[in-house]
C-alpha positions as CSV (number, residue, x, y, z in Angstrom):
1,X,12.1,-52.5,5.2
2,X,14.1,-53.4,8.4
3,X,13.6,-51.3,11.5
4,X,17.5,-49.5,11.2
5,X,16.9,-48.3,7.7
6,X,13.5,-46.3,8.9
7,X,15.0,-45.4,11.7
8,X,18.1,-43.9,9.1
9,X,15.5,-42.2,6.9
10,X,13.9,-41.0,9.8
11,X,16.6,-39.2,10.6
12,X,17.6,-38.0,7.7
13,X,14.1,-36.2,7.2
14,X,14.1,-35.5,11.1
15,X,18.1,-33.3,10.1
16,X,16.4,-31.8,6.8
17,X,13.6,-30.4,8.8
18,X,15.9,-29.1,11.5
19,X,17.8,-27.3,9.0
20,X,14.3,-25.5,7.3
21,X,13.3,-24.8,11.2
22,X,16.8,-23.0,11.7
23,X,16.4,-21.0,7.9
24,X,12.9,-20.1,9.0
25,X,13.9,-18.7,11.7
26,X,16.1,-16.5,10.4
27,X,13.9,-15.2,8.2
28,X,11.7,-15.2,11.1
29,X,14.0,-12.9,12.9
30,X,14.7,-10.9,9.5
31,X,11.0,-10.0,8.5
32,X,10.2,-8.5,12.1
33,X,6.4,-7.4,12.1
34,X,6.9,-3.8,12.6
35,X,9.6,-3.6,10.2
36,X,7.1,-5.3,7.3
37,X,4.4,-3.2,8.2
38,X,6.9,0.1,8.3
39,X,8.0,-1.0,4.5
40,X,4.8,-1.5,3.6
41,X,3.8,1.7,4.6
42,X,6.6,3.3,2.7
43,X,6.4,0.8,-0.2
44,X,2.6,2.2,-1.0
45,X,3.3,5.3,-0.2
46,X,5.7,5.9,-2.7
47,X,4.2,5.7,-5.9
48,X,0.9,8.0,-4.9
49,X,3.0,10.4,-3.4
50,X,5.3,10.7,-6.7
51,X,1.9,10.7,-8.4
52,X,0.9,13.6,-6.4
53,X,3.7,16.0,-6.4
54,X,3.8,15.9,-10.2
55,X,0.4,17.6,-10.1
56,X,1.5,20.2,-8.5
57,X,3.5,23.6,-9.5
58,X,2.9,25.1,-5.7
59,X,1.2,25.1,-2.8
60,X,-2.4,24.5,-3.8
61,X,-1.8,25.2,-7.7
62,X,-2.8,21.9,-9.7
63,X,-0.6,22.6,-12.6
64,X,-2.0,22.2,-16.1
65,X,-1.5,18.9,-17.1
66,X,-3.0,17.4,-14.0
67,X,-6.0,18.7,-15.1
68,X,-5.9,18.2,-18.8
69,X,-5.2,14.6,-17.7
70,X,-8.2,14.8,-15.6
71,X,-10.4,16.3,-18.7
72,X,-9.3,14.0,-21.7
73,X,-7.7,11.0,-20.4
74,X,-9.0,10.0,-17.3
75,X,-13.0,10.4,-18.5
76,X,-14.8,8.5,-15.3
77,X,-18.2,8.1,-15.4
78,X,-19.1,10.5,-12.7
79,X,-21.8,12.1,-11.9
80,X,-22.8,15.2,-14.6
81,X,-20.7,13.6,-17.3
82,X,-17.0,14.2,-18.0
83,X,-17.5,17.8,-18.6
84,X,-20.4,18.0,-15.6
85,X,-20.3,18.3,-11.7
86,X,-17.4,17.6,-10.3
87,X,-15.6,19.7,-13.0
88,X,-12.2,18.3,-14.3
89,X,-10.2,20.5,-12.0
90,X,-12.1,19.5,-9.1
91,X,-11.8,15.5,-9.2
92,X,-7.9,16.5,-10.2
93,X,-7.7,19.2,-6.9
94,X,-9.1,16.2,-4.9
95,X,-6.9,13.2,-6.6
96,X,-4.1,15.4,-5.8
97,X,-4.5,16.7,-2.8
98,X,-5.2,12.6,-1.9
99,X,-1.8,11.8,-3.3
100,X,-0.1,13.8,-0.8
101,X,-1.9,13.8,2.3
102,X,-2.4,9.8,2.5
103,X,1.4,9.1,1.8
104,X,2.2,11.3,4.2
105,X,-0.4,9.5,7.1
106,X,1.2,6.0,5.6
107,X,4.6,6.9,6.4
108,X,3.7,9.0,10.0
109,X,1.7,5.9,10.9
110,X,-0.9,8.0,11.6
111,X,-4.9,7.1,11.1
112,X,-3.3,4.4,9.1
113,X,-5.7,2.1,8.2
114,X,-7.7,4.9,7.2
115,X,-5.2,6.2,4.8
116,X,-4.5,2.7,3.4
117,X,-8.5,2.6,2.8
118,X,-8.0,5.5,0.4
119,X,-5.4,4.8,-1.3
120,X,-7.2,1.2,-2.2
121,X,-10.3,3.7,-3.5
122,X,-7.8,5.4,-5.4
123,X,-5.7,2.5,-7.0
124,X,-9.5,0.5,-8.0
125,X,-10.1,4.0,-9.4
126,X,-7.0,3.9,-11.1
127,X,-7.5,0.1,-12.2
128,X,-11.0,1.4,-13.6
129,X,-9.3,4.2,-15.9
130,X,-5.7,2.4,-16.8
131,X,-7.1,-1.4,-16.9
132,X,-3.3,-2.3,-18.6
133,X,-1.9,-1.7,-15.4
134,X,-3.5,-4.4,-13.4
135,X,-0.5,-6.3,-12.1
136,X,1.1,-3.0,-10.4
137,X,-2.6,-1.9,-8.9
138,X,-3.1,-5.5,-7.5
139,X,0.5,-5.0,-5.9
140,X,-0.7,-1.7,-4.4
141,X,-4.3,-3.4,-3.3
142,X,-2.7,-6.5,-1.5
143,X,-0.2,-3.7,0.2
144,X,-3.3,-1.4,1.3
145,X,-4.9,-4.5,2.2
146,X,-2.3,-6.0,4.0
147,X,-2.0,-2.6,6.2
148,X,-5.8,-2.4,6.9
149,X,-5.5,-6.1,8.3
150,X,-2.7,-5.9,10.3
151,X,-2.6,-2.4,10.8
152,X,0.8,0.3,11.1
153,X,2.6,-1.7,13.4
154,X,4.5,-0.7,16.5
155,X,7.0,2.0,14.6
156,X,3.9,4.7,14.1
157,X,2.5,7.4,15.4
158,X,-1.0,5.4,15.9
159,X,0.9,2.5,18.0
160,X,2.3,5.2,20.5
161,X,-0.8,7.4,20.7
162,X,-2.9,3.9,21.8
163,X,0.3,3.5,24.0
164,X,-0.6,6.7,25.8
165,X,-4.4,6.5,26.6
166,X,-3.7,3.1,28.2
């Protein structure tokens, strides 16, 4: 092969990769850390929350299905048996109470990692009673998981209190 035609497909490659560099960096500039993390945080949040507020028929009333879900469908293997310590109503109380409160750190930002920790507990407890549903829970696990790693970015509440005791 003669020098000028290397030197042609060399630059041919050489104007293909310039063009990937320029794409990546627009989607570079388009997937902006904090953004990602903030729809992360919203994107797992979501579907607990939704879960949670359907338990509910008031403030701290589990309504009745939440705990006949808890009693016949979702039989974990917990300590006393299904019908033993924790009763039904209190593993339903807790799931529930769960569903709203760690949404609602996700989306704040606040004690993040934390509430992204739970809601991982919750969706491999979730994987453990609906095991049909594994390719939404692993969506839900690599989203907690990606927010433990890299954390709630800098639109939270837990970026701006670190902000102030520097």
């Amino acid at each position: 092969m003669t020098v000028e035609r290397q030197t042609s497909i060399g630059s041919k490659w050489q104007g293909t990769g310039g063009l990937f560099e320029r794409a990546n960096a627009i989607v570079r500039d388009i997937a902006q850390p904090s953004l990602t993390q903030l729809v992360l945080r919203f994107a797992l949040a979501v579907p607990f929350w939704r879960s949670g507020v359907n338990k509910w028929d008031g403030f701290l009333q589990l309504n009745d299905v939440a705990v006949l879900l808890f009693s016949s469908e979702f039989k974990l293997h917990l300590p006393g048996g299904p019908y033993g310590f924790p009763a039904p109503s209190v593993v339903a109380f807790a799931a529930g109470s769960a569903e709203i409160l760690l949404p609602l750190l996700l989306v704040l930002g606040l004690a993040t990692r934390l509430a992204a920790l739970g809601l991982l507990a919750m969706t491999l407890v979730v994987q453990l009673t609906v095991p049909d549903g594994w390719p939404v829970h692993v969506t839900w696990a690599a989203m907690a998981l990606g927010i433990m790693a890299w954390g709630p970015g800098r639109i939270s509440l837990d970026h701006w209190i670190e902000r102030l005791k520097r």
